[in-house]
C-alpha positions as CSV (number, residue, x, y, z in Angstrom):
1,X,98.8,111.0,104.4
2,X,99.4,108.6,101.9
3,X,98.0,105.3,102.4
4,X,98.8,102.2,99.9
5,X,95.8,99.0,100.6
6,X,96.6,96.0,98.5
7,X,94.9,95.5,95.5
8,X,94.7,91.9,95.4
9,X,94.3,88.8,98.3
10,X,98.0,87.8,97.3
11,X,99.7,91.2,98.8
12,X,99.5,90.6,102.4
13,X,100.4,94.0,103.7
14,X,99.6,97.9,103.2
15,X,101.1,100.7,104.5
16,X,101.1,104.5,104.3
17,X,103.2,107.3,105.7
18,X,103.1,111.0,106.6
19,X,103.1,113.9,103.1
20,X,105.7,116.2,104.2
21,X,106.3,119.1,102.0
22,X,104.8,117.1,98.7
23,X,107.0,114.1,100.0
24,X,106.6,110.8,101.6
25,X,109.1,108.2,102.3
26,X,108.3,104.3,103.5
27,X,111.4,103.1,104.7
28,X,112.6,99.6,103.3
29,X,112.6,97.4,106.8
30,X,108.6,98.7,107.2
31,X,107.9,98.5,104.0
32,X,105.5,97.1,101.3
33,X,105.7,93.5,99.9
34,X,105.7,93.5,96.4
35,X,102.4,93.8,94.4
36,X,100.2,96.3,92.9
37,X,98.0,98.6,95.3
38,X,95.4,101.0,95.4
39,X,96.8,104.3,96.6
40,X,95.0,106.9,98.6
41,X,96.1,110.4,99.1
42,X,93.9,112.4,102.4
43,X,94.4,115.3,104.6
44,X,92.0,116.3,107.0
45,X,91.2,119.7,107.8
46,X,93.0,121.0,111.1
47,X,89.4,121.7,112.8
48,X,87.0,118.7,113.4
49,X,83.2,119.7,112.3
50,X,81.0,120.9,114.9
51,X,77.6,118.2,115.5
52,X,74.7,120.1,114.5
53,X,73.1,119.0,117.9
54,X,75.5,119.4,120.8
55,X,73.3,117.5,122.9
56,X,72.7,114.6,120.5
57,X,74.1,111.8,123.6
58,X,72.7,114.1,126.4
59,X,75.9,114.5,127.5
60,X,77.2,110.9,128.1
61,X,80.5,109.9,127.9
62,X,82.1,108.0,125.0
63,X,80.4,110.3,122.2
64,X,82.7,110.3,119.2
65,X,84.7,112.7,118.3
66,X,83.0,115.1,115.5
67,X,84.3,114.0,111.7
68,X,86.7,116.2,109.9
69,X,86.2,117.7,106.4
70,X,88.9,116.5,103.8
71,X,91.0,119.0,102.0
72,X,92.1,116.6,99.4
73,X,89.1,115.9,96.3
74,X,87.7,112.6,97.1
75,X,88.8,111.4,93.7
76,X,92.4,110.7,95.6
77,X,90.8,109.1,98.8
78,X,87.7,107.2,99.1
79,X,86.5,107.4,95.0
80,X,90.6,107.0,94.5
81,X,91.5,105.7,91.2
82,X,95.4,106.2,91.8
83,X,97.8,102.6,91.8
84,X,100.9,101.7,92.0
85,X,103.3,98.5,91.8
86,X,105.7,97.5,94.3
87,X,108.7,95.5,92.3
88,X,110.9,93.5,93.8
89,X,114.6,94.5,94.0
90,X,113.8,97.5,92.0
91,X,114.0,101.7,93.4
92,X,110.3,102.1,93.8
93,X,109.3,106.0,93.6
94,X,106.4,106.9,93.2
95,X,104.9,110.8,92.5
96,X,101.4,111.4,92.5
97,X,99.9,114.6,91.2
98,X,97.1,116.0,92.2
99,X,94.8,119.0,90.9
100,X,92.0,120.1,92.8
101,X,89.9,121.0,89.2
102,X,89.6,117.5,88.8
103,X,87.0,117.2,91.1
104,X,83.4,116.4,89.8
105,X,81.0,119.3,88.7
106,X,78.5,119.7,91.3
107,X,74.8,118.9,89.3
């Protein structure tokens, strides 16, 4: 998923869309105003994690459900550094690449 929050109080609107085979498409009539944005980039593993104590609610309804591990390095989602402008009247592409060795050494 590719999601695109606005990077300033004067773009009103964000947006985001489905990755497909390395591609994403936001067509015009829902799409972005124009103005620069912080772009970020997820995928969540097909699986949700298990809770390490099954019986952390004793069993009462409305538990959430378990968080999912993210495939993508979290330097293109939540520590995302990736932007892009929206300009007006203009063919707005955008291609984002992304390299799992960028991720941070572990210390």
């Amino acid at each position: 998923m590719v999601t695109f929050v606005p990077a300033s109080p004067e773009v009103s609107t964000q947006g985001g869309a489905p990755i497909r085979d390395g591609k994403f498409e936001i067509p015009r009539m829902q799409g972005l105003v124009p103005g620069k944005y912080k772009v970020s980039i997820s995928s969540p593993e097909d699986k949700p994690q298990e809770l390490p104590d099954k019986n952390i609610n004793n069993g009462a309804p409305g538990m959430l459900p378990a968080p999912v591990k993210e495939v993508v390095p979290s330097i293109y989602n939540s520590g995302s550094k990736l932007e892009a402008e929206v300009r007006p009247k203009a063919t707005n592409v955008f291609d984002f690449s992304l390299a799992s060795d960028l991720a941070p050494a572990a210390k």
